[in-house]
C-alpha positions as CSV (number, residue, x, y, z in Angstrom):
1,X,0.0,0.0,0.0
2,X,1.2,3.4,-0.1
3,X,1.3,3.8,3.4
4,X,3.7,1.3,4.0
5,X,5.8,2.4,0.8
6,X,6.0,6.3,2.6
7,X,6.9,4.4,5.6
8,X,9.5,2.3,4.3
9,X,11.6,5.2,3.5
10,X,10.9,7.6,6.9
11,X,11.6,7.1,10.5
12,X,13.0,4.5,12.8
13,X,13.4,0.8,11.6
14,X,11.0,-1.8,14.4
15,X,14.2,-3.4,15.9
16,X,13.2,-6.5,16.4
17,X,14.0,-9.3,14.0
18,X,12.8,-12.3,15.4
19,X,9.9,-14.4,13.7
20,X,7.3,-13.2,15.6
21,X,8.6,-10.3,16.9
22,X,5.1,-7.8,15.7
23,X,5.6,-3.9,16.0
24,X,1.7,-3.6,17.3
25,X,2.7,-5.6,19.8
26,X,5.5,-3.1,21.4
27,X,3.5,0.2,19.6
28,X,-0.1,-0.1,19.2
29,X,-3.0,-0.2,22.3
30,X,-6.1,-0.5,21.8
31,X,-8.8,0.8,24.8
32,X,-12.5,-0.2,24.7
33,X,-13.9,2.0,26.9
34,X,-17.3,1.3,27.0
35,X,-16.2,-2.6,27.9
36,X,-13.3,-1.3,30.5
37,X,-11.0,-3.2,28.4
38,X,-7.8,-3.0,26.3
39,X,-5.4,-5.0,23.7
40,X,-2.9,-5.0,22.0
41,X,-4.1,-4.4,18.6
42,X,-7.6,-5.1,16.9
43,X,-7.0,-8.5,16.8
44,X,-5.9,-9.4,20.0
45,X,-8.3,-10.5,23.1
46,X,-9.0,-8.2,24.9
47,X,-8.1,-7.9,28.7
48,X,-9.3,-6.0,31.7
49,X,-8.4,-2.2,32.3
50,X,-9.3,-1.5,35.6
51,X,-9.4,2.6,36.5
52,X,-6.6,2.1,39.4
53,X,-4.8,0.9,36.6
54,X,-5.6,2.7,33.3
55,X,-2.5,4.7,32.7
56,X,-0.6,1.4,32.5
57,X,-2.9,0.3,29.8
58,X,-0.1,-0.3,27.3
59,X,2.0,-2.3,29.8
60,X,-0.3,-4.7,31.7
61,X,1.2,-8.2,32.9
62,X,-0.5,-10.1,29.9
63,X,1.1,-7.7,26.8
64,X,4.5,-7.5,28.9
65,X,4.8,-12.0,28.7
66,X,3.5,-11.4,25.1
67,X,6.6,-9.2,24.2
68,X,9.1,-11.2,26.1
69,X,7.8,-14.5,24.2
70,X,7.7,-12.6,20.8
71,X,11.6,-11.8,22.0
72,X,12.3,-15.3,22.2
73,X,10.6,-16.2,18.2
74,X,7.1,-17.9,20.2
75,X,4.2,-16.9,19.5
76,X,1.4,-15.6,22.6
77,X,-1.8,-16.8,23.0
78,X,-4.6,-14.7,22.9
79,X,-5.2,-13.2,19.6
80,X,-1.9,-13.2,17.6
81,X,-2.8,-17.1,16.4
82,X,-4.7,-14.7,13.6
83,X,-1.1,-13.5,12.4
84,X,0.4,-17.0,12.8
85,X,-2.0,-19.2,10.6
86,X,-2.0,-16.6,7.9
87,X,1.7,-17.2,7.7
88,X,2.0,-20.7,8.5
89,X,-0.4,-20.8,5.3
90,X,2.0,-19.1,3.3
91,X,0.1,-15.4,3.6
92,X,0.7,-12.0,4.3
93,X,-0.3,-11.0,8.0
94,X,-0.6,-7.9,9.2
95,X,2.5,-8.7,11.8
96,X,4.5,-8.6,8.6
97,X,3.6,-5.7,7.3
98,X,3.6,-3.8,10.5
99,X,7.7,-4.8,11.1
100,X,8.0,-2.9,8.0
101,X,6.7,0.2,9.0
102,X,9.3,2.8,9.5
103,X,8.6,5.7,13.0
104,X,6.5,3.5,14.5
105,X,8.8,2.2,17.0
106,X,8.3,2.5,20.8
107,X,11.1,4.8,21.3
108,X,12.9,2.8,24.3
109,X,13.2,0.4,21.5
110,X,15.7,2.6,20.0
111,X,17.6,2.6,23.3
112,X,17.5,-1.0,23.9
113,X,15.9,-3.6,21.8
114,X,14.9,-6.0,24.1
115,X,12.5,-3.8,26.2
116,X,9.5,-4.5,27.7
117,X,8.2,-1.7,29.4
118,X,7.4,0.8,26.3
119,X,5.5,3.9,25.4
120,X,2.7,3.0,22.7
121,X,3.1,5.4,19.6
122,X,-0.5,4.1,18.4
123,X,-3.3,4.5,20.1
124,X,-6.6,3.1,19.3
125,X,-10.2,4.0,20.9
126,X,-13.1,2.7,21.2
127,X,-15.6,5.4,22.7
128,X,-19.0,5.2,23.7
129,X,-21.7,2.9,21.5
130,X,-23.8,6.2,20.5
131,X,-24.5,5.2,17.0
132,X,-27.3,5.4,14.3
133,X,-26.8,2.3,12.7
134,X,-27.5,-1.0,13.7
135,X,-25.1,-3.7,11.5
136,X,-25.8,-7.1,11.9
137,X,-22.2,-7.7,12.6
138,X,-22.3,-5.1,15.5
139,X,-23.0,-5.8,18.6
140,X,-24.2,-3.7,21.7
141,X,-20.8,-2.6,23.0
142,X,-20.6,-0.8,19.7
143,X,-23.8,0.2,18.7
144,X,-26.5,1.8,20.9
145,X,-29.1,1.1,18.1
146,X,-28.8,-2.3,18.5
147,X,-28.3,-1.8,22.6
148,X,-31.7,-0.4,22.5
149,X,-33.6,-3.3,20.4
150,X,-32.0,-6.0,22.5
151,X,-33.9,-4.0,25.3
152,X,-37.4,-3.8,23.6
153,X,-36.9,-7.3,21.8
154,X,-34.5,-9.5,23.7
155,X,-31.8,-11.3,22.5
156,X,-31.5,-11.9,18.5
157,X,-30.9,-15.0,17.8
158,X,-31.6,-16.5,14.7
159,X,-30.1,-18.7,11.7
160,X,-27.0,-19.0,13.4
161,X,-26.5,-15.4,14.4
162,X,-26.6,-13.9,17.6
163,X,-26.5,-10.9,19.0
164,X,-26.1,-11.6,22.8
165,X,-27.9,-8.4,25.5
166,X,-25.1,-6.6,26.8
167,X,-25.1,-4.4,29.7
168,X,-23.2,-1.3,29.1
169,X,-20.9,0.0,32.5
170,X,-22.3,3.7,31.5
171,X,-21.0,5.1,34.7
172,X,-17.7,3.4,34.7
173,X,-17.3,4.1,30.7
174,X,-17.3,7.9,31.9
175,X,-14.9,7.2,34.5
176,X,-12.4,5.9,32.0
177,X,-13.2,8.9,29.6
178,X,-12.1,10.9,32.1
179,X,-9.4,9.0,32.4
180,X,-8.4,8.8,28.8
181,X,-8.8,12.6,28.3
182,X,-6.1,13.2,30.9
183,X,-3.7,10.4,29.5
184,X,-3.6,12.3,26.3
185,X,-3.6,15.3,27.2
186,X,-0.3,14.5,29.3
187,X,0.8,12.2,26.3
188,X,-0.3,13.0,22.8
189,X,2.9,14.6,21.7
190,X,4.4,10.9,22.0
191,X,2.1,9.0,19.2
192,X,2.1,8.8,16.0
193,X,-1.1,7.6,15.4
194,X,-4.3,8.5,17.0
195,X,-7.3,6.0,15.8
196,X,-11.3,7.4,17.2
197,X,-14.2,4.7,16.7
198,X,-16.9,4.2,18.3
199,X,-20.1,3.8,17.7
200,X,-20.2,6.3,15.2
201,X,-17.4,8.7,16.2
202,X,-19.0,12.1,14.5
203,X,-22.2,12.2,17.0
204,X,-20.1,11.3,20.1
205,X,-19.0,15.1,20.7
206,X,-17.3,14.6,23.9
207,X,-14.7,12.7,22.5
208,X,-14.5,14.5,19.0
209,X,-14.1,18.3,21.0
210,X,-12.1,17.0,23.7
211,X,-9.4,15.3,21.3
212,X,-9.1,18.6,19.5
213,X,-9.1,20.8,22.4
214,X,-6.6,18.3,23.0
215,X,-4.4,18.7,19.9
216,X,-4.8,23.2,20.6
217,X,-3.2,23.0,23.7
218,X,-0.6,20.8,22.9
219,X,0.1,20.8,18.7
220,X,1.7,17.5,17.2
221,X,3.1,17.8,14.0
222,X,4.4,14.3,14.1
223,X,0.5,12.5,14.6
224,X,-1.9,11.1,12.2
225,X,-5.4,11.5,13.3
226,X,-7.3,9.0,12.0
227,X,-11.4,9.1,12.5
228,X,-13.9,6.1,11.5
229,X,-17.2,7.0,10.5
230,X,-20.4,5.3,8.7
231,X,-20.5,8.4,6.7
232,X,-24.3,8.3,7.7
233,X,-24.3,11.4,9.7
234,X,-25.8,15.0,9.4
């Protein structure tokens, strides 16, 4: 893709050259807030983020044994056996095109190569579920639409697809807004790539004005801002 040709020619190398050494794995976080959870990329499990604990989201026990086995060529559980079928099938995973993506390494990496304990230079978040759709391959964390049916309807389930009730924390959610919001505000200037979802991110306007009050007070030349929409809003 063109992204990873620009990045191929910019920035710091991932260090890291065993064969499952991944550079999500050391760079990227994702947070679902509305499930008080976090992994390490989109395809990892996801594990609990408790609010004592949220600013050391990126370096929980779990991702911290997943980089010391990736260190020595094993491969985690949880979520990276996506990355190791493709390439034990012969395919192109997204582990091997991440190693090849130049500034997106941790930068204690560039210090020392075998650390553990990183800074994430990609963050991704899921916000609130606030959203006007209701996809059949959504779900209630992600979709209030659907949230609300479940509650007038019950539990769909039918032809082999279910889409299970969920009780959203709404009160803790807030509480790890909060949280988030101060985290970035305190660390935006380190990542290179900031990823908003939701729901549908354009109607959730705490999130949208508080990330750009965000990026006034503190500017960051060096960040992509990447937004995911349904492109079904006003």
């Amino acid at each position: 893709s063109n992204l990873i040709d620009i990045k191929r020619k910019e920035g710091a190398i991932f260090p890291i050259k065993t064969a499952t050494a991944c550079q999500y794995k050391w760079g990227w976080s994702t947070i679902y807030l509305n499930m008080l959870g976090t992994a390490s990329c989109h395809r990892a499990g996801v594990m609990p983020l408790a609010a004592e604990d949220f600013d050391n989201f990126h370096n929980l026990p779990k991702k911290l044994e997943d980089r010391r086995l990736m260190l020595q060529g094993k491969w985690p559980q949880g979520g990276c056996q996506s990355c190791e079928m493709i390439e034990r099938s012969g395919g192109y995973s997204d582990r091997m095109s991440g190693v090849q993506m130049r500034g997106l390494a941790a930068p204690e990496l560039l210090e020392d190569p075998t650390a553990v304990e990183v800074s994430p230079t990609i963050l991704e978040i899921f916000a609130e579920n606030t959203c006007n759709l209701s996809c059949i391959y959504c779900n209630p964390s992600l979709s209030s639409k659907i949230e609300q049916e479940n509650i007038k309807y019950g539990e769909f389930w039918q032809n082999h697809v279910r889409i299970p009730v969920v009780n959203v924390p709404r009160d803790q959610t807030a509480q790890h807004f909060e949280l988030f919001m101060s985290w970035l505000d305190r660390n935006i200037t380190k990542l290179r790539r900031l990823h908003l979802l939701g729901g549908e991110t354009f109607i959730q306007h705490d999130l949208m004005t508080g990330v750009l009050d965000t990026l006034e007070r503190n500017p960051s030349p060096n960040l992509t801002l990447c937004t995911f929409s349904n492109l079904n809003v006003p």
